[in-house]
VEXDREN-2710 file (C-alpha; in Angstrom, 1 decimal):
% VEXDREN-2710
k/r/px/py/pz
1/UNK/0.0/0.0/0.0
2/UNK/1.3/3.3/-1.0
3/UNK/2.1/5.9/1.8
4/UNK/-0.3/9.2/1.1
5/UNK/0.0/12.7/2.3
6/UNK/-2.2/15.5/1.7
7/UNK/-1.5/18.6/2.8
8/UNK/-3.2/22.0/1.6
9/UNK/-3.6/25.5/2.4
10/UNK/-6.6/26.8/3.2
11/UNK/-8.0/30.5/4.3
12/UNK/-11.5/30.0/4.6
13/UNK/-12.1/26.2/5.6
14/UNK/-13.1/25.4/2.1
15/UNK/-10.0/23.0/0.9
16/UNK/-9.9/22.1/4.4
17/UNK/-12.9/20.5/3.6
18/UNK/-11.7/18.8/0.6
19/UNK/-9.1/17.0/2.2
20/UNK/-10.5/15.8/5.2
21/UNK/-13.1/14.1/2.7
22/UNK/-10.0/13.0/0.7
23/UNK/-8.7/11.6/4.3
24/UNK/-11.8/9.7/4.9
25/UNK/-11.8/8.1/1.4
26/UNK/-7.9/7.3/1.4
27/UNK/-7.2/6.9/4.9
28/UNK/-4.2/8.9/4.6
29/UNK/-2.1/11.4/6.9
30/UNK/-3.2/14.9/6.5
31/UNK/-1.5/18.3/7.4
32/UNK/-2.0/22.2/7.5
33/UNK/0.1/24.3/5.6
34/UNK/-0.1/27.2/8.1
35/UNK/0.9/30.9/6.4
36/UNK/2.7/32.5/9.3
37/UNK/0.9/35.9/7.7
38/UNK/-2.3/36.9/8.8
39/UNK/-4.7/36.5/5.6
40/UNK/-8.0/36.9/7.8
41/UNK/-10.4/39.5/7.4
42/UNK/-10.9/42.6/5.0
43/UNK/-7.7/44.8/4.9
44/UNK/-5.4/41.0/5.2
45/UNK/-7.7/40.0/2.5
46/UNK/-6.6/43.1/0.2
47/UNK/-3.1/42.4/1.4
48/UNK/-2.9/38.4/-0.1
49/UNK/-4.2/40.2/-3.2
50/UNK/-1.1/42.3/-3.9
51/UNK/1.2/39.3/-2.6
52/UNK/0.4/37.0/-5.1
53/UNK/0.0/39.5/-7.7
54/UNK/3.6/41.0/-6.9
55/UNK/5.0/37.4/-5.7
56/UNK/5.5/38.3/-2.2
57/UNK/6.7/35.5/-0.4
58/UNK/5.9/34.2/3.0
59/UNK/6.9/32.1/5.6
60/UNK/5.0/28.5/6.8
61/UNK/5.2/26.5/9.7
62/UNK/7.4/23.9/9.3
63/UNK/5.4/20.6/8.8
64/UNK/5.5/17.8/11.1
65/UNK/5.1/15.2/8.4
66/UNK/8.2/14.4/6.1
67/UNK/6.8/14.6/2.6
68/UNK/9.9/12.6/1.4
69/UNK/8.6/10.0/3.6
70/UNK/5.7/9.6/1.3
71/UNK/5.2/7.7/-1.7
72/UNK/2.7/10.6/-3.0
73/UNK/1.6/14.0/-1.9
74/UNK/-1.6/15.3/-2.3
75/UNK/-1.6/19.1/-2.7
76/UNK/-4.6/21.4/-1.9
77/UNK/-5.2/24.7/-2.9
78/UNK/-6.9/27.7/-3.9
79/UNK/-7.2/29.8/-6.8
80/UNK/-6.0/33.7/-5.8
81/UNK/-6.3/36.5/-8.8
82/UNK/-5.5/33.0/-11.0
83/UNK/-2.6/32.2/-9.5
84/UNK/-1.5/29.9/-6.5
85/UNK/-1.2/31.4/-2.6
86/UNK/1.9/32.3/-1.2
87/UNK/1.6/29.6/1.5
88/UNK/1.7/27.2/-1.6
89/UNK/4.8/28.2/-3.2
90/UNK/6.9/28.7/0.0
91/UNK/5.7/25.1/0.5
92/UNK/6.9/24.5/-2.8
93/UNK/10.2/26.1/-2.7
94/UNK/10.9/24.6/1.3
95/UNK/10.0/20.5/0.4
96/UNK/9.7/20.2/-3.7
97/UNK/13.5/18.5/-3.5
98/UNK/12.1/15.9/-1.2
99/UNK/8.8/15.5/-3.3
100/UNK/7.9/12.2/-5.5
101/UNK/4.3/12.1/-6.6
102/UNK/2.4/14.6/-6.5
103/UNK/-1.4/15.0/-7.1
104/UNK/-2.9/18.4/-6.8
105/UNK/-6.5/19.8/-6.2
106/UNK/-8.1/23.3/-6.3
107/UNK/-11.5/25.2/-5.3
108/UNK/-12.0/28.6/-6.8
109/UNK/-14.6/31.3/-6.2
110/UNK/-14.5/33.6/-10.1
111/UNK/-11.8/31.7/-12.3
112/UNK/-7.9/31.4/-13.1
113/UNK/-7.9/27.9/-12.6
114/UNK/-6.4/27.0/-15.9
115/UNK/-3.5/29.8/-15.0
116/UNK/-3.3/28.6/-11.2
117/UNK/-2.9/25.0/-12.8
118/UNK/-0.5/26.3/-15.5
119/UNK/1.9/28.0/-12.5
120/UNK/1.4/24.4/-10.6
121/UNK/2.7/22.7/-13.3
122/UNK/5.5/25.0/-14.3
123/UNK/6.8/24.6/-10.8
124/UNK/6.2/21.3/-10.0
125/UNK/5.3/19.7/-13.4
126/UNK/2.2/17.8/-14.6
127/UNK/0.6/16.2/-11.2
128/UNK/-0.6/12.5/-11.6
129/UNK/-4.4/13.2/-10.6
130/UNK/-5.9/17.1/-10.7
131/UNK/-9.3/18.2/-10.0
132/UNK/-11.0/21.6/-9.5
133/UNK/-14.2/22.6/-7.6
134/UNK/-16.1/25.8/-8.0
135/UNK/-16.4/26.8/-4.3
136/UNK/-20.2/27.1/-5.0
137/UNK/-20.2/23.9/-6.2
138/UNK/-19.1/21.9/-3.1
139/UNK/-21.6/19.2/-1.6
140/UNK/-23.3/19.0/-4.9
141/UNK/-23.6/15.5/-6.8
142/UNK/-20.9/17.1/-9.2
143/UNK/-18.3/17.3/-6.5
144/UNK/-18.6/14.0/-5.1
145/UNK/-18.0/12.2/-8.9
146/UNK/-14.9/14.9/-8.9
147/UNK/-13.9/13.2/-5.5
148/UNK/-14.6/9.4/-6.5
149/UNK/-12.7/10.1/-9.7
150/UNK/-9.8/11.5/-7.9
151/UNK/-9.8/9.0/-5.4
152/UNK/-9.8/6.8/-8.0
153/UNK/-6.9/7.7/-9.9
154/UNK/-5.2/7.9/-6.7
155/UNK/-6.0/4.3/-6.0
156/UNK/-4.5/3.3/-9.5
157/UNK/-1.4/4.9/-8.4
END
């Protein structure tokens, strides 16, 4: 059985979400990435915005999980001005050396996630499973085949 870990980044609870029903299905190891920035609440909100869009970086708690020790990692995040977080690339540029497989999910609120997914793959390269939820779309019948197909793939693996 291949070892899993998913970890994500998520500002409002949504891919939290997501990867706690990942966990469930996969009975994996899950973990935070924590941005050591506050992004909550209006003027933090405006703040993000001009971080990713002037590739600020930021600083993350260092994980307690290993991802080297991991046969795949599972990453969740979301789509900001069509782009990813800065929590996601500081994770990025901190463990990608001790990365193998990698699988990769997104929820979005307007769009960019063909650019967010672009940036993802430039950095990383192509993942071996992607999906992406419209954050409006959650709960519906249309997220849980998105799941069950990604779980699936993941399975395959």
């Amino acid at each position: 059985m291949k070892k899993i870990l998913i970890v994500y980044y998520s500002r409002d609870g949504r891919n939290k979400k997501i990867a706690q029903d990942l966990q469930r299905q996969l009975n994996c190891d899950i973990e935070e990435i924590i941005d050591l920035k506050n992004r909550h609440g209006w003027l933090a909100w405006w703040i993000a915005g001009f971080d990713v869009s002037y590739h600020r970086p930021t600083k993350i708690k260092e994980l307690a999980q290993n991802p080297a020790d991991y046969d795949l990692v599972i990453i969740g995040a979301p789509v900001w001005v069509s782009d990813l977080p800065p929590a996601i690339y500081a994770f990025i540029n901190q463990y990608q050396d001790s990365l193998g497989a990698v699988a990769f999910y997104q929820c979005f609120g307007g769009g960019g996630d063909d650019k967010a997914l672009a940036k993802f793959k430039a950095e990383i390269g192509s993942p071996l499973a992607h999906f992406v939820i419209r954050k409006a779309n959650l709960e519906t019948e249309e997220y849980h085949r998105k799941i069950d197909a990604f779980v699936k793939k993941i399975k395959e693996f």
